[in-house]
C-alpha positions in Angstrom: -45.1 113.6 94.1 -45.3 112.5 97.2 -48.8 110.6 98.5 -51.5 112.7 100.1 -53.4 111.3 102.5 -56.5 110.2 101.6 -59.4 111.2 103.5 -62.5 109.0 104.8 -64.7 110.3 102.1 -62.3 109.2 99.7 -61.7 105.5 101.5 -65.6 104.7 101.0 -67.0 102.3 98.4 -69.2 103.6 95.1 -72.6 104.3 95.6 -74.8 101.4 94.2 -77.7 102.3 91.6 -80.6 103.4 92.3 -83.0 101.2 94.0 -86.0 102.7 91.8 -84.4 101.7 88.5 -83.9 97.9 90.4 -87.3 97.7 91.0 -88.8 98.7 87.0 -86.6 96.2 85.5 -87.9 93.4 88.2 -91.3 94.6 87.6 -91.0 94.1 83.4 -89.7 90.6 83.8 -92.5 89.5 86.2 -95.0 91.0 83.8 -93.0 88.9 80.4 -93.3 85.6 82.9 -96.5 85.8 83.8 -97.8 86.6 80.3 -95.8 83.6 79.0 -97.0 81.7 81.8 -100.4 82.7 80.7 -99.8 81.8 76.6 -98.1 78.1 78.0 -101.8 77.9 80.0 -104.0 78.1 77.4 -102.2 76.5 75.6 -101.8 73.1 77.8 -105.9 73.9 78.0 -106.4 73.9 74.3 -104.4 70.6 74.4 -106.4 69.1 77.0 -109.9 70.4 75.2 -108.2 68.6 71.5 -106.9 65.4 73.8 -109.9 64.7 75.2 -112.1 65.5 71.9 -110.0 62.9 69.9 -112.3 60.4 72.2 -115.0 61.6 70.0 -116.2 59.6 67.1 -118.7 59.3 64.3 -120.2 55.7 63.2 -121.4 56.0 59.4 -125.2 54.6 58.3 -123.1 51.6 56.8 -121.0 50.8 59.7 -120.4 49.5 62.9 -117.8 50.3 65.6 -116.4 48.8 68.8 -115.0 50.5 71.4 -111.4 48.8 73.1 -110.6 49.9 76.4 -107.2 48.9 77.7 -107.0 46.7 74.8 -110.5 44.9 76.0 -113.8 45.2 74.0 -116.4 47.1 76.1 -119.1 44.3 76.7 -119.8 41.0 74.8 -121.3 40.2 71.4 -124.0 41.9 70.0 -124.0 44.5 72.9 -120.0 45.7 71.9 -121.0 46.8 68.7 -121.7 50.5 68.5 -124.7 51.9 66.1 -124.9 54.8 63.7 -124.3 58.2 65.0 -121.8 60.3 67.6 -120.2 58.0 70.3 -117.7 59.4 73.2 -114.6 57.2 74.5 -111.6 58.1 76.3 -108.6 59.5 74.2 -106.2 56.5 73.0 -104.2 55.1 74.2 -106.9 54.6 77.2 -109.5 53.8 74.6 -109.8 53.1 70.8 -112.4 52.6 68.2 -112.3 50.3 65.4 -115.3 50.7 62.5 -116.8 48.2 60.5 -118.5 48.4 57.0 -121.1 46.0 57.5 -123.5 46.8 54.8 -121.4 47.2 51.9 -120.0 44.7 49.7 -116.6 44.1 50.2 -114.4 42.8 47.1 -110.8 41.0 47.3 -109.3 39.7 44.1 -106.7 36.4 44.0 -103.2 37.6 44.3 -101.9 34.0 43.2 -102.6 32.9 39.1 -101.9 35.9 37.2 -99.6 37.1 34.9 -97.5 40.8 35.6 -99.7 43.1 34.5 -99.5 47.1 35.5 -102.8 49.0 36.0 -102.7 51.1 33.4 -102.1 48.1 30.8 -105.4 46.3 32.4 -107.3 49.4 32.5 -106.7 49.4 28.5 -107.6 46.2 28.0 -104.1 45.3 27.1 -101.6 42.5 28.2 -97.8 42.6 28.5 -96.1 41.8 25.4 -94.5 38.4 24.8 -91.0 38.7 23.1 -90.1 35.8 21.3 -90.0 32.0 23.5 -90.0 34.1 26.7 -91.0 31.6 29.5 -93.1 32.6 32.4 -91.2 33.9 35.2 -92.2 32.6 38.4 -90.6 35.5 40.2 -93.0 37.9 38.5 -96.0 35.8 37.1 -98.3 33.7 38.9 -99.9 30.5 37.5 -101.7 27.6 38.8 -101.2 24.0 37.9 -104.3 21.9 36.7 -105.5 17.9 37.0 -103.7 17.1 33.5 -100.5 18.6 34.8 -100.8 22.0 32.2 -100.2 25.5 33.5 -102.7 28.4 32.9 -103.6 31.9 34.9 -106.3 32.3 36.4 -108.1 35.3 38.8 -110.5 35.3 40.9 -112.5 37.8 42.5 -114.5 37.5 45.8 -117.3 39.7 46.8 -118.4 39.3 50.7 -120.0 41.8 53.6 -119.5 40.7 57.2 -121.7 39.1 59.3 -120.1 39.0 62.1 -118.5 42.0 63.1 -116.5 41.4 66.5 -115.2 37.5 64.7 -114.1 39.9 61.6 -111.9 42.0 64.2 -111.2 40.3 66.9 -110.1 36.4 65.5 -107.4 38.1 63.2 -104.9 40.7 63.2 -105.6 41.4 59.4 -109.0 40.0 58.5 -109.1 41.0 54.8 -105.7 39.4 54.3 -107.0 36.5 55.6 -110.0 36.6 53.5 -107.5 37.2 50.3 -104.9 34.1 51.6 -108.8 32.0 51.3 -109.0 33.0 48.2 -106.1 31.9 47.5 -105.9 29.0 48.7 -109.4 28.1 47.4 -108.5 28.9 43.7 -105.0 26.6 43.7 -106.7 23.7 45.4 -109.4 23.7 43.0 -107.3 24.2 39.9 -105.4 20.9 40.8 -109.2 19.1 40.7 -109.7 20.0 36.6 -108.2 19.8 33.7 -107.2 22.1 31.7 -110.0 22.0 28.5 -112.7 22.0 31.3 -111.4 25.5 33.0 -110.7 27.2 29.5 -113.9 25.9 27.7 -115.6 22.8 28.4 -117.1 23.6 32.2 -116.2 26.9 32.9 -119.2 27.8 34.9 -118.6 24.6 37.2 -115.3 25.6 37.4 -116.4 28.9 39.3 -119.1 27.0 41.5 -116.2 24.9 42.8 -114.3 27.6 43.7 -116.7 29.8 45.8 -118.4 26.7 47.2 -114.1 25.7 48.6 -114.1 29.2 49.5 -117.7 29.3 51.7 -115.8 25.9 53.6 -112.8 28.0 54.5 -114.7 30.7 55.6 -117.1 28.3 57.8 -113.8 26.3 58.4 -111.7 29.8 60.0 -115.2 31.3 61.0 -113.7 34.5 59.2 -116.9 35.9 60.0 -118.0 37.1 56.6 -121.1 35.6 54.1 -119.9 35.0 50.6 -121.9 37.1 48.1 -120.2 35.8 44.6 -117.4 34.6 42.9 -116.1 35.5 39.4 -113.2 33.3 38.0 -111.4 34.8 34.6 -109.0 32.0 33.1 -106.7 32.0 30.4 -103.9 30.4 28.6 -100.6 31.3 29.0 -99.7 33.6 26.8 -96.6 32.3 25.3 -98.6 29.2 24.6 -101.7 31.0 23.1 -101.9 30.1 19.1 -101.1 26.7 20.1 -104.4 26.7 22.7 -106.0 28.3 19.8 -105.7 25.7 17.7 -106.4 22.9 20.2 -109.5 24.9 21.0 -110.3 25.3 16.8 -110.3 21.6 16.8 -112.5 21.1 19.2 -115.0 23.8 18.5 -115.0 22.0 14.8 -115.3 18.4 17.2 -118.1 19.9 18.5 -120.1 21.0 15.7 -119.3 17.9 13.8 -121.2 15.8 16.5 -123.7 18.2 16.7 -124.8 17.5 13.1 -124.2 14.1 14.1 -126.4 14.1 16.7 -128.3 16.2 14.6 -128.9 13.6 12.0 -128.9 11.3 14.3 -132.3 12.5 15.9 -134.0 13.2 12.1 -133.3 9.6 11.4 -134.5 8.1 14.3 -137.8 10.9 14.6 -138.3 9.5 11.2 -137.9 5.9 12.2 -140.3 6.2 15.0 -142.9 7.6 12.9 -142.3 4.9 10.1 -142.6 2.1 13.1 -145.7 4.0 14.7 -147.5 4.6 11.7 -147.3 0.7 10.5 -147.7 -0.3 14.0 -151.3 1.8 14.1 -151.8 0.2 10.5 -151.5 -3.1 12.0 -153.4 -2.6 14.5 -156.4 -1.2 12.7 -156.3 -4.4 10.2 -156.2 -6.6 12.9 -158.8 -5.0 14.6 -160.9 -5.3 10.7 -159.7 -9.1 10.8 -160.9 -9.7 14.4 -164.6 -7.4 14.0 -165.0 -9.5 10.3 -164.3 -13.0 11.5 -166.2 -12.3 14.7 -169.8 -11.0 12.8 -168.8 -14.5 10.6 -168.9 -16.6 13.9 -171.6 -14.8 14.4 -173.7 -15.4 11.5 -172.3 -19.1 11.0 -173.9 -19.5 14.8 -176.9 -18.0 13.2 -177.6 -20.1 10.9 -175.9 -23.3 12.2 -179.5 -24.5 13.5 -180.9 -24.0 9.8 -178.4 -26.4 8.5 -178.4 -29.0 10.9 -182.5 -29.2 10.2 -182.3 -29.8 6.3 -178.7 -29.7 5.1 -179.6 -30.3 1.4 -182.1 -27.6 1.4 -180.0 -25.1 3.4 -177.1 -26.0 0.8 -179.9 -25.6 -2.4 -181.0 -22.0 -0.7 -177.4 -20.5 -0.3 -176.2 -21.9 -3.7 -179.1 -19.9 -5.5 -178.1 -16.7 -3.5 -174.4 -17.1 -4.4 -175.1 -18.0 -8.3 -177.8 -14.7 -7.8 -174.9 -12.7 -6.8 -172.4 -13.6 -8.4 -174.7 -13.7 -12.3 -176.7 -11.0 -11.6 -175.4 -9.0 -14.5 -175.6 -11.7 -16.7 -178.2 -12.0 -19.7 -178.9 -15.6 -19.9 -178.2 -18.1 -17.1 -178.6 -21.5 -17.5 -178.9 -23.9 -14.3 -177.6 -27.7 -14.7 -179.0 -29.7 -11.9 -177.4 -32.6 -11.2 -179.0 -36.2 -12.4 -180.4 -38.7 -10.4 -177.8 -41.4 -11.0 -175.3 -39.2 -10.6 -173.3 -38.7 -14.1 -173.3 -35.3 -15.4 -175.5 -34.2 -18.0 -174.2 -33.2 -21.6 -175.0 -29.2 -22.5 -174.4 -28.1 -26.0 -175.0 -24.2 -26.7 -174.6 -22.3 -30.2 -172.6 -19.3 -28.8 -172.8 -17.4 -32.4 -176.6 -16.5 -31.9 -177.6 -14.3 -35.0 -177.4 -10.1 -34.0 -180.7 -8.8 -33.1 -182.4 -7.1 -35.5 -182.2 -3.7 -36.0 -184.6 -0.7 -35.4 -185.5 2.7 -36.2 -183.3 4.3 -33.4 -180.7 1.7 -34.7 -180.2 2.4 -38.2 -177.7 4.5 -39.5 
């Protein structure tokens, strides 16, 4: 067919929609923005409210706490340490807070000197079993080398509490590591100083006073900032090597108790020598003290009667012979004095020793 004009109705565009319908769908978006926009508000509000309460804190009865701002302690010494109870600070990375235990004993055990043992074997009270002549592996098990060139383990464990709080933090990056690498050190340098019979048996308890009193150096040394509290030291023979340090310490045990009764005797003897010397020593004493008191009343009475004597010696000497003969016949029935004779010769006595028996009486007869 041929093409029919078209007419100006038909030459206009389409009608667009309908502005009402524009308008609603407009509206419903504006109202899902602005309710997000709402949501995304308190939410940015909740995170400001959390940010700036991270800045919040609590300091324990035990502790201490300093507050770093910009990587600076606030104030100096005594004054940048931070009591017991709530404390405010602005949210890291501005600020940070690092606590302290200052009352409570810290403890740090030697990681240098010990076999490989797991916890659950230590906890049991059990050590690693030794399989045949295994030898110690240095990759795995620590040891320490003593004065007499002998290897044995040996553990210590240190118990401190700091004194010095902003020291403890601030003079190390890791201030209980450094305390352990003390230890350390402490117990290997003081190992090499003793033998080996003097660590396991002899002088144990020196043994331990050595090593805390290296450790309180180093710590006075690196002002660590801590106060030693005590030192326990546990040593032991290798373990491969442990019936023959058995027997070594067998024999000396039996050493030891065979000079004991040595000693033993030793003292009886000479506790019974001393009172042997004592007692004859007293004896002596007391005669001599009977010699010296006798000869000294004899002086005495020879002084006494020296004047007698040198006035009539022949009389003096008649008078003391008739008391001696008195004495010394008095039980005698007859007595019969010989006086000397005038010219000197001795006079001729004849006496008829079988005398008759007396004669007998009534009480006398059978």
């Amino acid at each position: 067919m041929p093409d029919q004009p078209h007419s100006p109705e038909d030459l206009r565009e389409p009608l667009s929609p309908p502005e009402t319908a524009l308008d609603a769908g407009s509206q419903a978006l504006s109202e899902a923005l602005r309710s997000s926009f709402g949501i995304v508000k308190f939410v940015m509000a909740v995170l400001v409210l959390v940010f700036l309460g991270s800045g919040i804190f609590i300091v324990g009865p035990q502790e201490q706490a300093m507050r770093i701002h910009l990587g600076k302690p606030v104030g100096e010494g005594k004054a940048a340490l931070l009591g017991p109870g709530l404390h405010l600070s602005w949210p890291y990375p501005i600020d940070e807070y690092i606590k302290v235990p200052i009352s409570s004993i810290q403890k740090v055990t030697s990681t240098v000197g010990w076999f490989a043992i797991t916890p659950a074997q230590e906890a049991a009270g059990i050590e690693p079993p030794v399989f045949g002549n295994t030898p110690i592996n240095p990759l795995v098990d620590g040891y320490v080398l003593t004065a007499d060139n002998n290897i044995i383990h040996t553990r210590a464990t240190l118990t401190y509490h700091i004194a010095d709080p902003v020291g403890y933090v601030f003079n190390f990056v890791n201030a209980s590591n450094a305390v352990q690498n003390t230890l350390d050190s402490a117990l290997l340098d003081t190992a090499a100083q003793f033998h080996v019979d003097d660590i396991l048996s002899r002088d144990v308890a020196r043994f331990k006073e050595a090593v805390q009193k290296r450790v309180e150096g180093l710590v006075e040394q690196q002002n660590l900032g801590i106060v030693v509290d005590g030192c326990q030291v546990q040593s032991r023979p290798p373990r491969q090597l442990k019936e023959a340090f058995d027997s070594v310490l067998n024999a000396e045990l039996g050493r030891s108790k065979q000079l004991d009764s040595a000693r033993s005797y030793q003292n009886q003897v000479t506790s019974q020598a001393s009172a042997d010397a004592q007692s004859r020593v007293n004896s002596a004493q007391s005669e001599r003290a009977r010699l010296v008191n006798d000869i000294t009343s004899q002086a005495e009475r020879f002084n006494e009667i020296l004047p007698r004597y040198q006035e009539n010696p022949a009389l003096f000497f008649q008078q003391r012979l008739n008391e001696t003969l008195g004495r010394a016949l008095t039980n005698v029935q007859d007595k019969i004095f010989l006086a000397e004779s005038a010219n000197g010769k001795p006079k001729e006595f004849r006496a008829l020793l079988n005398r008759p028996p007396p004669p007998k009486t009534e009480e006398t007869k059978p």
